[in-house]
C-alpha positions as CSV (number, residue, x, y, z in Angstrom):
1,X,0.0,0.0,0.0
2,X,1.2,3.7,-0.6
3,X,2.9,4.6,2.0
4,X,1.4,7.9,1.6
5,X,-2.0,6.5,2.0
6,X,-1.8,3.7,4.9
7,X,-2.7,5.5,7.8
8,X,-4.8,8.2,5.9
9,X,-7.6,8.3,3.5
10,X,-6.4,11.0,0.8
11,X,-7.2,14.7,2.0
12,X,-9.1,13.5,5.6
13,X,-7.5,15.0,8.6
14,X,-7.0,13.4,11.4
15,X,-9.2,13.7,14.6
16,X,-7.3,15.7,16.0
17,X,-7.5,18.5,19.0
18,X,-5.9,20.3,16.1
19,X,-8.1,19.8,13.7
20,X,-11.3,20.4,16.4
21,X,-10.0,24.1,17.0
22,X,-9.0,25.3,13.8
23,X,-10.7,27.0,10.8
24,X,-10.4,24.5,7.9
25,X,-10.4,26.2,4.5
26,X,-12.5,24.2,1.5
27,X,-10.5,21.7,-0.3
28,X,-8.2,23.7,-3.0
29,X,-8.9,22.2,-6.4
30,X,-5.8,18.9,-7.8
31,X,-3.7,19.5,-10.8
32,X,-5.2,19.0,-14.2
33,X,-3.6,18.8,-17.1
34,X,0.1,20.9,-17.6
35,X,1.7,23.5,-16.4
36,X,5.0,24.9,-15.9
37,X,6.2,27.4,-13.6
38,X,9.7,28.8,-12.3
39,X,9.7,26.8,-9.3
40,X,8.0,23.4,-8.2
41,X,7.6,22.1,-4.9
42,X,6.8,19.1,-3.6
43,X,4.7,19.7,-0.1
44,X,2.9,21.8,1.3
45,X,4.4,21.8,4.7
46,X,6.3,24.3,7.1
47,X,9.0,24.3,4.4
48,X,7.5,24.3,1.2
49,X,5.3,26.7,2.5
50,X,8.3,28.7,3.5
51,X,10.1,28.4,0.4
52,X,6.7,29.4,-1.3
53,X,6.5,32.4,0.2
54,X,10.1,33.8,-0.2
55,X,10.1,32.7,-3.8
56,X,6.4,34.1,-4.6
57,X,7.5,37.4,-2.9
58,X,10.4,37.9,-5.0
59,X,8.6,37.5,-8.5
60,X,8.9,33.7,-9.0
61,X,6.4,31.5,-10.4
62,X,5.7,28.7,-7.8
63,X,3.6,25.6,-8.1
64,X,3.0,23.9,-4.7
65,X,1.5,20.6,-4.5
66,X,0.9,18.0,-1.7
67,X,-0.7,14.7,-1.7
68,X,-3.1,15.5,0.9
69,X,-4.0,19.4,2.5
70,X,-1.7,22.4,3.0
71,X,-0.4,21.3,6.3
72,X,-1.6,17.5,6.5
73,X,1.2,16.0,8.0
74,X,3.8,16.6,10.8
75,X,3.3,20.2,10.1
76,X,-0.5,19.7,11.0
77,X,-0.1,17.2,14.2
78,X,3.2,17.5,15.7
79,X,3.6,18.9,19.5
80,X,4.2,22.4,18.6
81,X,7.4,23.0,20.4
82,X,9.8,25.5,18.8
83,X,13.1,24.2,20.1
84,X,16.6,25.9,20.4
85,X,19.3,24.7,18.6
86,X,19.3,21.5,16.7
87,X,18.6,17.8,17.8
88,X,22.4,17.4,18.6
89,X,24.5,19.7,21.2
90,X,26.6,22.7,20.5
91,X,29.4,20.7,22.0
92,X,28.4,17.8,20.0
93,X,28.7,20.2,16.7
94,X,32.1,21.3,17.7
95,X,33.6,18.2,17.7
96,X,32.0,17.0,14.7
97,X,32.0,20.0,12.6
98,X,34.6,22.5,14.1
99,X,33.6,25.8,16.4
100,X,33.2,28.1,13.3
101,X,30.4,26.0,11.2
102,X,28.7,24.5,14.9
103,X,28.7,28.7,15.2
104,X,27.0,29.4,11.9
105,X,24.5,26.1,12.6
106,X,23.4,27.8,15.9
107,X,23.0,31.3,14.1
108,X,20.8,29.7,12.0
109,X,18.5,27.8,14.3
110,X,18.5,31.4,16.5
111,X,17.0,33.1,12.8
112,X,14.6,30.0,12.8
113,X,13.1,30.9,15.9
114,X,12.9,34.5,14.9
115,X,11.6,34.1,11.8
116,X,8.9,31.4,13.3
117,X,8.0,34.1,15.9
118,X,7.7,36.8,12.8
119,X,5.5,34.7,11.0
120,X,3.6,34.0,13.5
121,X,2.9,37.2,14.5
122,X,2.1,38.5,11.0
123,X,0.4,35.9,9.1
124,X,-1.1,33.5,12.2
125,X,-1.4,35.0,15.2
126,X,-4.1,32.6,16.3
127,X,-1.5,30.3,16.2
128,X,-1.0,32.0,20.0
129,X,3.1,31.9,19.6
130,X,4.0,31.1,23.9
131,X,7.4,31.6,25.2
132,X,9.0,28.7,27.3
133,X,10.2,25.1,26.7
134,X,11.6,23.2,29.6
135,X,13.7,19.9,29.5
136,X,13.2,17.1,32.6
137,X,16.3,15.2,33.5
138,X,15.4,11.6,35.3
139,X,18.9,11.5,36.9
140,X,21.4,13.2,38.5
141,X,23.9,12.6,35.9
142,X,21.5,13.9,33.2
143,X,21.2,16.9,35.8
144,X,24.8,17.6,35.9
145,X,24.5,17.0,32.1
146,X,22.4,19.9,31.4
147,X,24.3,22.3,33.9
148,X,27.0,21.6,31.7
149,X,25.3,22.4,28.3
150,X,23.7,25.4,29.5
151,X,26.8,26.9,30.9
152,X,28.3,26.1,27.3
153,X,25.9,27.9,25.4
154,X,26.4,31.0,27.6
155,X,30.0,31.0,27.5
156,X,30.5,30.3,24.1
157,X,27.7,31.7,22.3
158,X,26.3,34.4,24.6
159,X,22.8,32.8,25.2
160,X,21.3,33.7,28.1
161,X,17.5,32.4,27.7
162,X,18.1,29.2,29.4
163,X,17.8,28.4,32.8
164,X,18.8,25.7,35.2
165,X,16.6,24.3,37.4
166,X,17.1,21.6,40.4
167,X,14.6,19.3,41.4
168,X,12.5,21.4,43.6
169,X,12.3,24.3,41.1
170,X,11.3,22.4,38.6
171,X,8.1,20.3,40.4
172,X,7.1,23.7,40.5
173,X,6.2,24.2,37.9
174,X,6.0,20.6,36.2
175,X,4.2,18.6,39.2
176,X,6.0,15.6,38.0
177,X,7.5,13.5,41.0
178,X,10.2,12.0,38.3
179,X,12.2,14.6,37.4
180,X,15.1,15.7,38.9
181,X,16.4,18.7,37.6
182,X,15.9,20.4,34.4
183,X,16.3,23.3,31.8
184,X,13.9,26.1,31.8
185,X,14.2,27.8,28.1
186,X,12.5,31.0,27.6
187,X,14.3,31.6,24.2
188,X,12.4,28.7,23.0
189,X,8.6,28.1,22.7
190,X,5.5,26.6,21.9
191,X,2.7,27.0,19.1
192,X,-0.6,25.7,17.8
193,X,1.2,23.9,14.6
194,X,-1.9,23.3,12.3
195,X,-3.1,27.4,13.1
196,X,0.6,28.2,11.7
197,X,1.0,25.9,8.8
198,X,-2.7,27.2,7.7
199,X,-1.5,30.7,8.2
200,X,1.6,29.7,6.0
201,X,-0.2,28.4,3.4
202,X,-2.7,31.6,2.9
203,X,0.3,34.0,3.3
204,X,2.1,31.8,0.0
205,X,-1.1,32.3,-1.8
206,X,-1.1,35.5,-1.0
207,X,2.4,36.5,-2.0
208,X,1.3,34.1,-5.4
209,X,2.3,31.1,-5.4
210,X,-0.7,28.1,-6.2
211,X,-1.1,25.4,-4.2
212,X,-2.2,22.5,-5.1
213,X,-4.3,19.6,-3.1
214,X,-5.0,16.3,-3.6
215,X,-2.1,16.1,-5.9
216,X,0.4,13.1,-5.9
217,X,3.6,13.5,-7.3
218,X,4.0,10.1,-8.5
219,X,8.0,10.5,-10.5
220,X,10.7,13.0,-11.2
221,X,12.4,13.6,-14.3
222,X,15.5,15.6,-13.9
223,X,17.0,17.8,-16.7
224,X,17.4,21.3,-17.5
225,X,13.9,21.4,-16.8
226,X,12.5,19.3,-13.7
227,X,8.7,17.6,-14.4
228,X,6.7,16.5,-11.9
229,X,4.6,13.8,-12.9
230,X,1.2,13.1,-11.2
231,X,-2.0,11.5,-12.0
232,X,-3.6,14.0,-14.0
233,X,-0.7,16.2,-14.8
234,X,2.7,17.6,-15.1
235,X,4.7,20.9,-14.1
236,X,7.8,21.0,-15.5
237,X,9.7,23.7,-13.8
238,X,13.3,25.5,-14.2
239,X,14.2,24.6,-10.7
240,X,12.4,21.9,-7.8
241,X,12.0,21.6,-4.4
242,X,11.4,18.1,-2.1
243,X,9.4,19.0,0.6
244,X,8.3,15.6,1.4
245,X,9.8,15.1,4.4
246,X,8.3,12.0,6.0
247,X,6.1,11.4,4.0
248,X,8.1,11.8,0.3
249,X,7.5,8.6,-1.6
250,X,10.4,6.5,-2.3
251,X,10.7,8.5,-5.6
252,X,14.5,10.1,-5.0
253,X,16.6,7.4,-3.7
254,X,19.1,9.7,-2.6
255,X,16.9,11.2,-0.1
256,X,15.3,8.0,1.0
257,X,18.5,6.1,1.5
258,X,19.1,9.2,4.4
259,X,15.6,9.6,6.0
260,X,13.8,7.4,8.0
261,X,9.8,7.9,8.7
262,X,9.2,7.3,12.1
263,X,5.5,7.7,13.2
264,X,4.5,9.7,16.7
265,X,1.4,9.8,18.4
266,X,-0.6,12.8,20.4
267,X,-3.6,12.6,23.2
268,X,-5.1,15.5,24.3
269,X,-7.3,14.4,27.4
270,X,-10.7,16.6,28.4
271,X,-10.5,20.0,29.6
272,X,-9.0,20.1,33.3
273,X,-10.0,23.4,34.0
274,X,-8.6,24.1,37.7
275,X,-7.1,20.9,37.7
276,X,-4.5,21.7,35.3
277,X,-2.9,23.4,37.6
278,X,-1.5,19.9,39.0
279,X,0.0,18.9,36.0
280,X,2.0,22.4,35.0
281,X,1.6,25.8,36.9
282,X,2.9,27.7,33.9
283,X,2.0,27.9,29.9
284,X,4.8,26.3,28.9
285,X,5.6,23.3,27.1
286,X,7.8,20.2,28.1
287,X,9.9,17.5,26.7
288,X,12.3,14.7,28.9
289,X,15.7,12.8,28.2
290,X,13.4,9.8,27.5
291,X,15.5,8.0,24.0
292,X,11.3,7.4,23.2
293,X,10.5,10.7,23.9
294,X,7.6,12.4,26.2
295,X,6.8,15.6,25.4
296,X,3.3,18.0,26.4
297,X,1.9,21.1,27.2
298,X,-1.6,22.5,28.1
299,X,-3.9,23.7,25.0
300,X,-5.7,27.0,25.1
301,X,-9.2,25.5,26.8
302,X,-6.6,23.4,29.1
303,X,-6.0,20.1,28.1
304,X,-3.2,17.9,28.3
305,X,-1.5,17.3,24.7
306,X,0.5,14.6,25.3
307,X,2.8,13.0,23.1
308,X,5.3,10.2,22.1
309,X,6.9,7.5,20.2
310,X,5.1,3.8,20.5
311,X,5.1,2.7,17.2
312,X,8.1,0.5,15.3
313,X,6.5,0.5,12.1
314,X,4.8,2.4,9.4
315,X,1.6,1.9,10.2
316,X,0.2,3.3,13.1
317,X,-1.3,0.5,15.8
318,X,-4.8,-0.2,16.2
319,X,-4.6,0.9,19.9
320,X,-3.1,4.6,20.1
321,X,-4.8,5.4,23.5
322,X,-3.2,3.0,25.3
323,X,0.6,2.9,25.5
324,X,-0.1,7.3,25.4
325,X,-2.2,7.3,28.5
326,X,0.0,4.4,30.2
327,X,3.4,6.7,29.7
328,X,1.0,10.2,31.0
329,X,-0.1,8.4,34.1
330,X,3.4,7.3,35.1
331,X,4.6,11.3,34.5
332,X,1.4,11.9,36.1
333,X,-0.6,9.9,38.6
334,X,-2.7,12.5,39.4
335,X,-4.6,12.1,35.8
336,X,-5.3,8.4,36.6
337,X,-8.5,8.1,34.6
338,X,-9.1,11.2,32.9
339,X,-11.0,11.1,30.2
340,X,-8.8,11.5,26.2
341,X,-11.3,13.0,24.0
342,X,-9.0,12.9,20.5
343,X,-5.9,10.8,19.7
344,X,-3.8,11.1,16.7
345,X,-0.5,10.3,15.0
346,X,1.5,11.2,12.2
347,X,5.0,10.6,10.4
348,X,8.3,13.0,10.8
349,X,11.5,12.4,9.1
350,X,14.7,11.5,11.3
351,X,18.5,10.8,10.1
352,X,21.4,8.8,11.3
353,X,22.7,12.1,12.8
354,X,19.4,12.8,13.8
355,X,20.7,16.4,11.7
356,X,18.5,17.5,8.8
357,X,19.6,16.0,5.6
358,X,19.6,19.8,3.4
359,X,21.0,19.0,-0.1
360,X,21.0,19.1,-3.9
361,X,19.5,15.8,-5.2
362,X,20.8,17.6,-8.7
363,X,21.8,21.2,-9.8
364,X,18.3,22.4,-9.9
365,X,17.0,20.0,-7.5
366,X,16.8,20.6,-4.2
367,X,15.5,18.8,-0.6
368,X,15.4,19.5,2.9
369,X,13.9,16.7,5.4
370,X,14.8,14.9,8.4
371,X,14.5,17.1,11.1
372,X,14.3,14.5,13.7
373,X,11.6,16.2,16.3
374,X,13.0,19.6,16.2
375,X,11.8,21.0,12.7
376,X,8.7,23.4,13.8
377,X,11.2,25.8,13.4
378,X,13.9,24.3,11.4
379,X,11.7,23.2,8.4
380,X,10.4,26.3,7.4
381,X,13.6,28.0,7.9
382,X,15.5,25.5,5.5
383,X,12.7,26.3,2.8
384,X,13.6,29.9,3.1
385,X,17.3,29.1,3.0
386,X,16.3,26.8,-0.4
387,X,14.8,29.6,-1.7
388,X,17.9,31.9,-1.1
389,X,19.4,29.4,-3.0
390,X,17.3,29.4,-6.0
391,X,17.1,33.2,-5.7
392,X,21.5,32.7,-6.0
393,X,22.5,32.9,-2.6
394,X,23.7,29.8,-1.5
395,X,26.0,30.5,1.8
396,X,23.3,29.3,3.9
397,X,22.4,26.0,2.1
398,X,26.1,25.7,2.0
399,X,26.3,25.0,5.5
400,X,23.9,22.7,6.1
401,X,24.3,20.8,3.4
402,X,28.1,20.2,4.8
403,X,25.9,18.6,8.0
404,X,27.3,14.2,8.3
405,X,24.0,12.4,6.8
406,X,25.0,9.0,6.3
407,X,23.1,6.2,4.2
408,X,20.8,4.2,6.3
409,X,22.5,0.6,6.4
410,X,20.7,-1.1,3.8
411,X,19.4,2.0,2.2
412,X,15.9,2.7,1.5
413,X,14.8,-1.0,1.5
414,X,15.7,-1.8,5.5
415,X,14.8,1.2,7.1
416,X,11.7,0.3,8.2
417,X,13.3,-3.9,9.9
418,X,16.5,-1.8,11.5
419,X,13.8,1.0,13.0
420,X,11.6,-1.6,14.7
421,X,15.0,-3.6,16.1
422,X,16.7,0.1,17.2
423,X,13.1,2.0,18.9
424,X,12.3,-1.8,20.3
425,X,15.3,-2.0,22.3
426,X,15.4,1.6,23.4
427,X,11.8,1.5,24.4
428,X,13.0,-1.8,26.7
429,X,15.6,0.6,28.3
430,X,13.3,3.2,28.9
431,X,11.0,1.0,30.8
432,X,13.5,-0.7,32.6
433,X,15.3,2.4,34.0
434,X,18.6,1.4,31.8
């Protein structure tokens, strides 16, 4: 089965709290017949979005289309947390990369956040952009860890946004008897994802761009001039973008030899009202140093979205609910037996780095996917730097492109068996305190 189309019907979003608070626009019409335009993207996510805009805005003839809806997949479902940095340390950067690049990687994740909060602020506001992301720690060690890392970034890199907390401080604020320390980081934040990637998509139409919906891209052929092949049409295009992410079909084997899908799931319980105030005395959101990852934050009407990563294969379980509420009720055994009102999942892209692969699949080819849980901001900020690119500035793309993305053992074609062995045994550590 289509990868594209096992754990959704075409165009039907999920059940989501998302989806429940959010104005969804009418359908937009699918590609018929040919067209050709200066650029072609493939997804309408954060970052072809993104790359829609900046291209539309400066005179270029963009052709966006998705599979499914502006905003359908992680962009649409994921946890909304606008992270600092990238999903590896500074320290880790420097000894990989060398100070001067890990110093140009962490200028560019600082302009993500700014030019999330920009966006935000101008073209979604309802998306309610909220200061504050904090980090739990389940040991001492980890505690230390993050002491460490936070004194880094302020020595090295002048960042003064992020705070460390010891045990006390922290249950707080996250009523939580497991933690025992933490980060508090106020230069980081939290979002309504679907609000924003709706906003994006209006402001790309706005600036020119088409989008189209319900529109597969089914092949590639590369030349001087890229087509996009689809059921019931073509673009053919000067220059092309993969916005796929996740969810790009095994149709650039350069790309899927490098990404892995990994699915993640959401539960957003009933309204607490007062009693939210026993899970987390402050609007921010929350991750932990969990390898299968917890992460939450209270919604506008105060619910508990509650997130993580249960599943080893493509397609999502039959039972979402309960492996979510089992790791929400061990964080917190005050909710024993609240009631979930909406459960949902969808697929992000992760590397062997666990950096984004950014690249040229050809000269006038371009991708950027794999943001491995920390691409609210990073996605949309690599399809601006794509666009740059197109547009003939290059520095940026230059950089990340330079990030280590190896192959996948096995390529493409054993992804999927070496996922379910690695998250599998990582899930056993995590329950067994390893």
């Amino acid at each position: 089965m289509n990868p594209l189309f096992r754990n959704d019907p075409q165009g039907a979003y999920p059940d989501s709290w998302y989806v429940a608070s959010s104005d969804i626009p009418p359908p937009r019409p699918a590609l018929e017949g040919s067209v050709t335009a200066d650029v072609a993207i493939l997804g309408a996510g954060y970052t072809g979005l993104c790359a829609a805009l900046y291209l539309a805005g400066r005179g270029y003839s963009v052709a966006v289309l998705d599979a499914h809806r502006a905003a359908f997949g992680a962009s649409g479902r994921n946890g909304g947390q606008v992270g600092s940095g990238f999903n590896k340390s500074q320290r880790w950067l420097e000894a990989n990369v060398g100070h001067n690049r890990a110093r140009a990687l962490w200028d560019m994740a600082e302009a993500a956040k700014a030019q999330l909060r920009d966006l935000a602020a101008d073209r979604a506001p309802e998306a309610r952009y909220t200061p504050g992301v904090a980090h739990g720690e389940y040991t001492e060690a980890d505690a230390r860890e993050a002491q460490a890392a936070v004194d880094h970034l302020a020595a090295r890199y002048g960042y003064d946004q992020a705070e460390v907390l010891p045990g006390d401080a922290l249950r707080d604020i996250v009523r939580t008897p497991l933690y025992k320390g933490g980060v508090l980081d106020m230069g980081a934040g939290h979002i309504h994802p679907l609000r924003y990637g709706l906003g994006l998509a209006r402001a790309a139409e706005d600036a020119g761009a088409t989008i189209y919906e319900h529109t597969e891209v089914t092949g590639i052929s590369h030349g001087a001039t890229v087509t996009f092949h689809t059921p019931r049409g073509t673009v053919r295009a000067r220059h092309a973008i993969l916005a796929g992410n996740g969810y790009l079909p095994v149709i650039e084997r350069k790309v899927s030899a490098r990404v892995m899908p990994i699915n993640s799931f959401i539960a957003a319980t009933e309204p607490l009202g007062d009693r939210a105030a026993e899970v987390l005395t402050r609007d921010i959101a929350v991750a932990d140093s969990k390898f299968v990852v917890n992460y939450y934050r209270m919604s506008e009407d105060k619910r508990l979205l509650f997130g993580g990563r249960e599943s080893y294969s493509i397609g999502f379980p039959t039972d979402i609910t309960t492996a979510l509420r089992r790791r929400m009720e061990t964080l917190f055994p005050q909710l024993a037996g609240v009631r979930i009102d909406h459960v949902w999942g969808g697929t992000l892209g992760i590397t062997m780095t666990r950096l984004p692969l950014v690249t040229r699949v050809a000269p006038n080819v371009l991708n950027a996917s794999g943001f491995s849980g920390h691409g609210v901001a990073l996605s949309g900020f690599a399809g601006r730097v794509m666009a740059e690119a197109i547009a003939g500035q290059s520095e940026r793309l230059d950089v990340l492109s330079d990030l280590p993305i190896t192959p996948f053992p096995g390529g493409a074609s054993l992804r999927a068996p070496l996922l379910s062995l690695a998250m599998s045994w990582y899930s056993l550590r995590d329950r067994l305190g390893v």
